[in-house]
KEPA-146668 format. One record per residue: residue number from 1; residue in one letter; x, y, z of N, C-alpha, C in turn. Coordinates in steps of 0.02 Angstrom, whole numbers, padded with zeros to 5 digits. Layout:
! residues N
SITE:seq:type:nu:nv:nw:cau:cav:caw:cu:cv:cw
SITE:NUM:A:X:Y:Z:X:Y:Z:X:Y:Z
...
END
This chain:
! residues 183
SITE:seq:type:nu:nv:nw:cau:cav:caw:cu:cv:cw
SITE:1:X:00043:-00059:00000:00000:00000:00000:00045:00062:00000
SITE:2:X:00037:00119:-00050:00055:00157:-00069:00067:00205:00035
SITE:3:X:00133:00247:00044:00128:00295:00116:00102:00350:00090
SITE:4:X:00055:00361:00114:00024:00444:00108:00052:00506:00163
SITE:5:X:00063:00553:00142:00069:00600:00182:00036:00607:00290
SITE:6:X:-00021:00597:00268:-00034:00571:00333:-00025:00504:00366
SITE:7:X:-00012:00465:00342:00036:00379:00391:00109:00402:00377
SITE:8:X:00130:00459:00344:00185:00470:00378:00198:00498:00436
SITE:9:X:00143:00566:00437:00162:00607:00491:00136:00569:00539
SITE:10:X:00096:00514:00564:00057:00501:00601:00126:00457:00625
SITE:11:X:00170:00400:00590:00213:00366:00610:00278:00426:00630
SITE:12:X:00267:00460:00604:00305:00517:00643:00306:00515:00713
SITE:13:X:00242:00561:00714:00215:00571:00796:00209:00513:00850
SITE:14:X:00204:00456:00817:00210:00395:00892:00288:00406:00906
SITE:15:X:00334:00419:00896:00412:00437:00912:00428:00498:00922
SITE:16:X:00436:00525:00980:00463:00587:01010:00529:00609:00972
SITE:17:X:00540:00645:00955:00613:00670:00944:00673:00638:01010
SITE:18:X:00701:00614:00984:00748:00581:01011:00828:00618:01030
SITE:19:X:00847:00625:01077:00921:00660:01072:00953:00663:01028
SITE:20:X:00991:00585:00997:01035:00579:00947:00998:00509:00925
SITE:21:X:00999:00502:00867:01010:00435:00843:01071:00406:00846
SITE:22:X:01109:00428:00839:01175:00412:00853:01210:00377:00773
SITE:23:X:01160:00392:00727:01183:00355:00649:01229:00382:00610
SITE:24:X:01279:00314:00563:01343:00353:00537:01294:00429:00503
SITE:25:X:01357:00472:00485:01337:00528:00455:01306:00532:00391
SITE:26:X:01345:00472:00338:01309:00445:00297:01230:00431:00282
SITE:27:X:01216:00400:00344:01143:00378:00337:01107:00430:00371
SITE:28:X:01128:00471:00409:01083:00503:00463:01079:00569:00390
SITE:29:X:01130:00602:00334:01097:00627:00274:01063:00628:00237
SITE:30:X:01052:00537:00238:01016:00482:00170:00940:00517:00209
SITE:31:X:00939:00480:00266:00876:00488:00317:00865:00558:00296
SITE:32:X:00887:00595:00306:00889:00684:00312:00852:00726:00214
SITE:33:X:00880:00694:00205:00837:00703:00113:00780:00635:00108
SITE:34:X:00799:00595:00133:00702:00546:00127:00665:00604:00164
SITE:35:X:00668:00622:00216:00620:00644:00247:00602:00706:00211
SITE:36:X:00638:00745:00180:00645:00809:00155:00587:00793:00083
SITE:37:X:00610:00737:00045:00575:00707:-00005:00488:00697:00021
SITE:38:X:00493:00664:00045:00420:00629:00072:00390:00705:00113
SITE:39:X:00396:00741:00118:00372:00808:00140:00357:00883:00103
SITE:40:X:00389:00852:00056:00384:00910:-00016:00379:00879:-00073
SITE:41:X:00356:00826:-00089:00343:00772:-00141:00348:00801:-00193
SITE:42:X:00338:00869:-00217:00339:00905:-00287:00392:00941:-00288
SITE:43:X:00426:00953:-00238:00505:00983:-00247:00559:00917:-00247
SITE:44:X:00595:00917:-00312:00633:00871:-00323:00702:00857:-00302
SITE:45:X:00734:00915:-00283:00800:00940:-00235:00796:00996:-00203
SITE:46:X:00865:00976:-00159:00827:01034:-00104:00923:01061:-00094
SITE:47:X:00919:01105:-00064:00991:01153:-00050:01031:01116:-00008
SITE:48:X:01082:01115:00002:01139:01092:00033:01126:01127:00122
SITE:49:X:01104:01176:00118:01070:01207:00175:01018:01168:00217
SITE:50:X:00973:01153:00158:00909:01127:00204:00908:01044:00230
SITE:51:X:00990:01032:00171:00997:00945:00205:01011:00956:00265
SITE:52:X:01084:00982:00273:01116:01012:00337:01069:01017:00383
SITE:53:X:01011:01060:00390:00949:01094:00433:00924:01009:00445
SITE:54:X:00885:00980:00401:00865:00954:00418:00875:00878:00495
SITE:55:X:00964:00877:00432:00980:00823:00509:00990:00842:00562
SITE:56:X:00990:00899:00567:01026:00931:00640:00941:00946:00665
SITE:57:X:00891:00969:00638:00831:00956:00667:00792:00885:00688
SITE:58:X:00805:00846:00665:00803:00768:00675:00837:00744:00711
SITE:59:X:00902:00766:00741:00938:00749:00798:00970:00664:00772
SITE:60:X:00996:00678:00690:00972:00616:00670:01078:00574:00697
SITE:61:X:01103:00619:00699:01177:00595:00727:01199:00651:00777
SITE:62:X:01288:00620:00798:01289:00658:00850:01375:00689:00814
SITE:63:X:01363:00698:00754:01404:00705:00715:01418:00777:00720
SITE:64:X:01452:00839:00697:01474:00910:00699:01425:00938:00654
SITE:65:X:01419:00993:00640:01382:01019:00603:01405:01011:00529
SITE:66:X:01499:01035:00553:01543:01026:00497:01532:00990:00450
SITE:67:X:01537:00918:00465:01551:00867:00470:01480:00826:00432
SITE:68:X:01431:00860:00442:01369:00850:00434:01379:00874:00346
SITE:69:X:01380:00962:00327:01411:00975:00291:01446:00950:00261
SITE:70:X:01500:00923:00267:01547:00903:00211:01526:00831:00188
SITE:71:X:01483:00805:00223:01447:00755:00183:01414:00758:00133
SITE:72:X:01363:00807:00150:01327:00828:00096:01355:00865:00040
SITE:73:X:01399:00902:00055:01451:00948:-00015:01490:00886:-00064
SITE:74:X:01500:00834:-00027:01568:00777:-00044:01577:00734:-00031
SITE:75:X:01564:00689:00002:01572:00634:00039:01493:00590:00033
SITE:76:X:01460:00600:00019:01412:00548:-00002:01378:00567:-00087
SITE:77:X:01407:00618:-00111:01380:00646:-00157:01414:00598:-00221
SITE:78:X:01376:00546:-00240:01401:00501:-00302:01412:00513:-00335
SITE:79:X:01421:00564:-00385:01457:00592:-00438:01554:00590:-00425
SITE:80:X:01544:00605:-00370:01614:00661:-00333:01667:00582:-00325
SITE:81:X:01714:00599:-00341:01786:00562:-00321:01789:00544:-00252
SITE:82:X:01791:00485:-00210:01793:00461:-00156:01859:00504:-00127
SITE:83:X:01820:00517:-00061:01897:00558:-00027:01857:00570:00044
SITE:84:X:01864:00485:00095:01906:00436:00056:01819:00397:00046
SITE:85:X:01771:00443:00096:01678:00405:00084:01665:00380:00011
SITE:86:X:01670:00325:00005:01634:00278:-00046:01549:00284:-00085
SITE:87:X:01521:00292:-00010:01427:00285:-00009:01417:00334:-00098
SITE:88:X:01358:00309:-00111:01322:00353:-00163:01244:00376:-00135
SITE:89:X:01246:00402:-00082:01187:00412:-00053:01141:00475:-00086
SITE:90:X:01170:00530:-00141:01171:00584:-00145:01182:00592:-00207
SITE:91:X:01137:00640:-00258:01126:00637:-00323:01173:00742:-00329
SITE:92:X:01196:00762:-00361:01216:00835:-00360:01165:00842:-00435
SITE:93:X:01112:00898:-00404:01075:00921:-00459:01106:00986:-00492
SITE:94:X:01123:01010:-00449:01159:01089:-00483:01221:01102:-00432
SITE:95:X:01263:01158:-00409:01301:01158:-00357:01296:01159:-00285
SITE:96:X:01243:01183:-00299:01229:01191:-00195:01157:01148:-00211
SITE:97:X:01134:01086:-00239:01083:01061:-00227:01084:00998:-00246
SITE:98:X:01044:00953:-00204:01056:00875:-00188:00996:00834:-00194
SITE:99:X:00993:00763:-00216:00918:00738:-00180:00948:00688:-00195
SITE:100:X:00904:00615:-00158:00917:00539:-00176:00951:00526:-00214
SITE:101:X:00996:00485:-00217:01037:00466:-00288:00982:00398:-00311
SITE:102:X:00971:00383:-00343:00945:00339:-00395:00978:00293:-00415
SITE:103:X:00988:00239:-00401:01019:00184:-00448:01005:00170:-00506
SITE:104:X:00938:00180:-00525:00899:00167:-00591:00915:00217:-00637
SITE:105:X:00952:00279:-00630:00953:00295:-00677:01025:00354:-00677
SITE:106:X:01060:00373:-00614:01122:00411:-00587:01183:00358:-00596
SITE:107:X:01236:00404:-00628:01291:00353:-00623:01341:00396:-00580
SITE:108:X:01352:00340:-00535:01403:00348:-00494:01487:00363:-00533
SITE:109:X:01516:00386:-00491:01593:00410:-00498:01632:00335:-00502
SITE:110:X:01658:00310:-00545:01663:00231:-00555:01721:00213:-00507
SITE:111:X:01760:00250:-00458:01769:00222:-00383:01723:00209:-00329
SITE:112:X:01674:00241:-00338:01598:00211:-00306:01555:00158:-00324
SITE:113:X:01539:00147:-00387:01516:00086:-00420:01513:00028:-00357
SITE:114:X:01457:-00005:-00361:01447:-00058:-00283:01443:-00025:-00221
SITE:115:X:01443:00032:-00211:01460:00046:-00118:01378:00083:-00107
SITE:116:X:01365:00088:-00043:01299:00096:-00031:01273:00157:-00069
SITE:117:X:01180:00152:-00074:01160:00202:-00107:01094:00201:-00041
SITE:118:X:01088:00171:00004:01057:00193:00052:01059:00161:00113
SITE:119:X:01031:00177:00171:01051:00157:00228:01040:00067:00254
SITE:120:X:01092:00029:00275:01046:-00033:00285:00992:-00031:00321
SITE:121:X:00939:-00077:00285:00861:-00044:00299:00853:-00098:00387
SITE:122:X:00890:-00141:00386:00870:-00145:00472:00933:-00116:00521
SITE:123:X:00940:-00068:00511:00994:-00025:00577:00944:00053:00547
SITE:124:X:00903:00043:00527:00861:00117:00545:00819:00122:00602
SITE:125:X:00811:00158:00623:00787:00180:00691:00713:00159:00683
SITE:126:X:00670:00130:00730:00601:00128:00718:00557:00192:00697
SITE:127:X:00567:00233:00688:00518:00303:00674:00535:00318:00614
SITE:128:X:00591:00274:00571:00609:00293:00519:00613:00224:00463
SITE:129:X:00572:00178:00491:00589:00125:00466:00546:00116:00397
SITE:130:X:00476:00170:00403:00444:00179:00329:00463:00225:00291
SITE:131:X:00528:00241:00282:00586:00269:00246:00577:00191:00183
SITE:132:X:00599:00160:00217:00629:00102:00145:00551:00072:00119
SITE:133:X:00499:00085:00142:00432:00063:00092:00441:00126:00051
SITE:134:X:00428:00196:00092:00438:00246:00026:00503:00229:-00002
SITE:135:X:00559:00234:00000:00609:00210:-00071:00585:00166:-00121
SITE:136:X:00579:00111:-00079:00556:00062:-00133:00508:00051:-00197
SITE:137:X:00447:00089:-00159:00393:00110:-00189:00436:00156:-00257
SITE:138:X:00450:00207:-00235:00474:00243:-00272:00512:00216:-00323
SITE:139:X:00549:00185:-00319:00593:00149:-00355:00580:00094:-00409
SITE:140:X:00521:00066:-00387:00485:00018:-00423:00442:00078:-00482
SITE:141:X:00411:00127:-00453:00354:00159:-00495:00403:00204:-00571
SITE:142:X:00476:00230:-00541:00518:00228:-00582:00542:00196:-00614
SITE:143:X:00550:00125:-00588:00584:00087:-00636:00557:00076:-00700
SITE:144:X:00493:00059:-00671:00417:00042:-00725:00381:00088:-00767
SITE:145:X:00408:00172:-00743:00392:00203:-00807:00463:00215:-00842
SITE:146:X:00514:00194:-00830:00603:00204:-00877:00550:00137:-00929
SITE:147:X:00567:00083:-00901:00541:00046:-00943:00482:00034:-00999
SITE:148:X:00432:00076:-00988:00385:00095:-01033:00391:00152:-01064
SITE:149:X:00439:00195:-01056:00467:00249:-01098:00517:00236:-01135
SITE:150:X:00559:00179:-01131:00636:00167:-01174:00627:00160:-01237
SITE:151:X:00630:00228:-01297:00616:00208:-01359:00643:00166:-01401
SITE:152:X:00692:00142:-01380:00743:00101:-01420:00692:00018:-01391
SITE:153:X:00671:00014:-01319:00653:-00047:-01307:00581:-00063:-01335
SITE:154:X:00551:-00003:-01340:00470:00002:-01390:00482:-00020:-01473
SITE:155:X:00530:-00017:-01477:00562:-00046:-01562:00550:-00138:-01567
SITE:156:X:00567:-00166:-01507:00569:-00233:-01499:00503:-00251:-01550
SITE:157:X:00487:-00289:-01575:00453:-00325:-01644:00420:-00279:-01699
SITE:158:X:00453:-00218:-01707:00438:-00187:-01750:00469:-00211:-01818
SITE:159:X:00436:-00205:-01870:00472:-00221:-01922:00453:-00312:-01947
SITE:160:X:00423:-00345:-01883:00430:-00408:-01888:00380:-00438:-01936
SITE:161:X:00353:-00398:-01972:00302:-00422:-02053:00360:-00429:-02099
SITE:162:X:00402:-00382:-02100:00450:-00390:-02165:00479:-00457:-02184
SITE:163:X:00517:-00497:-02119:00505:-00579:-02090:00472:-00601:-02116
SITE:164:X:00425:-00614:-02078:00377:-00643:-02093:00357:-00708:-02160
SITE:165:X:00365:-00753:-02133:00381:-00800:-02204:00435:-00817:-02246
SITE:166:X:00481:-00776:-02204:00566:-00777:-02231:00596:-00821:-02225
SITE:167:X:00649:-00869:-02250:00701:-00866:-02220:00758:-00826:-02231
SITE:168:X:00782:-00828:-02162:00825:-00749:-02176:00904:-00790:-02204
SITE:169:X:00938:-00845:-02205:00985:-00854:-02244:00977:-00836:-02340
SITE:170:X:00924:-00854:-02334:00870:-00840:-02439:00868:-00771:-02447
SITE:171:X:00870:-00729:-02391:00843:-00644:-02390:00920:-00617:-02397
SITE:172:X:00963:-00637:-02375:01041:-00613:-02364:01077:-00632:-02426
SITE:173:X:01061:-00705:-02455:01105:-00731:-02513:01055:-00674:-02583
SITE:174:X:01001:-00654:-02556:00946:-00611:-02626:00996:-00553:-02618
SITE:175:X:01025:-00534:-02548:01036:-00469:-02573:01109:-00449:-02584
SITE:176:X:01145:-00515:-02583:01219:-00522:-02594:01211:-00531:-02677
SITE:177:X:01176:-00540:-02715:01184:-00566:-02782:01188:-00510:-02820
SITE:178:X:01256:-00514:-02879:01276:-00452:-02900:01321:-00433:-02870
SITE:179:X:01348:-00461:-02819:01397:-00431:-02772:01466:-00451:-02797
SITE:180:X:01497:-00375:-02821:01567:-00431:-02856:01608:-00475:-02811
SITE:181:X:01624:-00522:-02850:01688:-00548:-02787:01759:-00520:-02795
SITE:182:X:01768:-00465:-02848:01850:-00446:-02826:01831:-00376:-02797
SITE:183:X:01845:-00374:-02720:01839:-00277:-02682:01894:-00274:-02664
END
């Protein structure tokens, strides 16, 4: 079943704001743009500012602010050259702006290739654990319209009357004939 805006906030509110989660910095960002996503569903990225804001309002690590920051500028941002964070948690839409990285369709910096693109889904905190139905969801409803949009894959049996009744060794030797043999 599809999360609606309200079974989110509602699974929200059974969990108090918590001191720290205490989660790598990595995931406590990943966490920090799902939530940002699932709360502005029609804004597609959001500022390097409002990731920052967000985890530090979520109390989602007990990480620096800095530190928080330079994740989001570089260190989870999959495009970017590992130095030395691996993760691809983080898509760069323009310079100061970020959202989900996508497997389905973002290519990673090919020293990242294989390393995470989101948090392992059982070390998330219970108040955040319908984080990975919305990904997934998401991910599936994308995958399934890439795939019904791929014009090259809408080609698949086009053409297949011309066939039709052929054999195609008889169709190749018809159109080799005349063909000199000294080139």
């Amino acid at each position: 079943m599809p999360l609606t805006l309200r079974a989110i906030e509602a699974t929200e509110s059974e969990y108090p704001a918590q001191e720290n989660c205490d989660l790598s910095v990595a995931d406590a960002v990943w966490i920090g743009v799902a939530l940002l996503h699932c709360s502005r569903k029609h804004q597609a990225q959001f500022s390097n500012e409002e990731i920052v804001n967000s985890v530090l309002k979520h109390h989602l690590t007990k990480a620096t602010e800095k530190s928080i920051r330079q994740h989001v500028l570089q260190h989870c941002v999959a495009e970017s050259k590992p130095q030395p964070n691996r993760s691809c948690m983080l898509h760069a839409t323009r310079d100061s702006h970020r959202r989900i990285f996508h497997d389905w369709e973002d290519q990673p910096h090919p020293a990242r290739r294989g390393a995470p693109t989101h948090p392992e889904w059982d070390k998330l905190p219970a108040q955040y654990a319908y984080l990975r139905q919305w990904y997934e969801e998401r991910r599936k409803e994308k995958t399934a319209a890439m795939s019904t949009q791929d014009p090259l894959l809408d080609l698949i049996g086009s053409g297949s009357e011309i066939w039709n009744g052929k054999d195609a060794d008889a169709y190749v030797a018809g159109l080799r004939t005349g063909w000199s043999d000294a080139e």
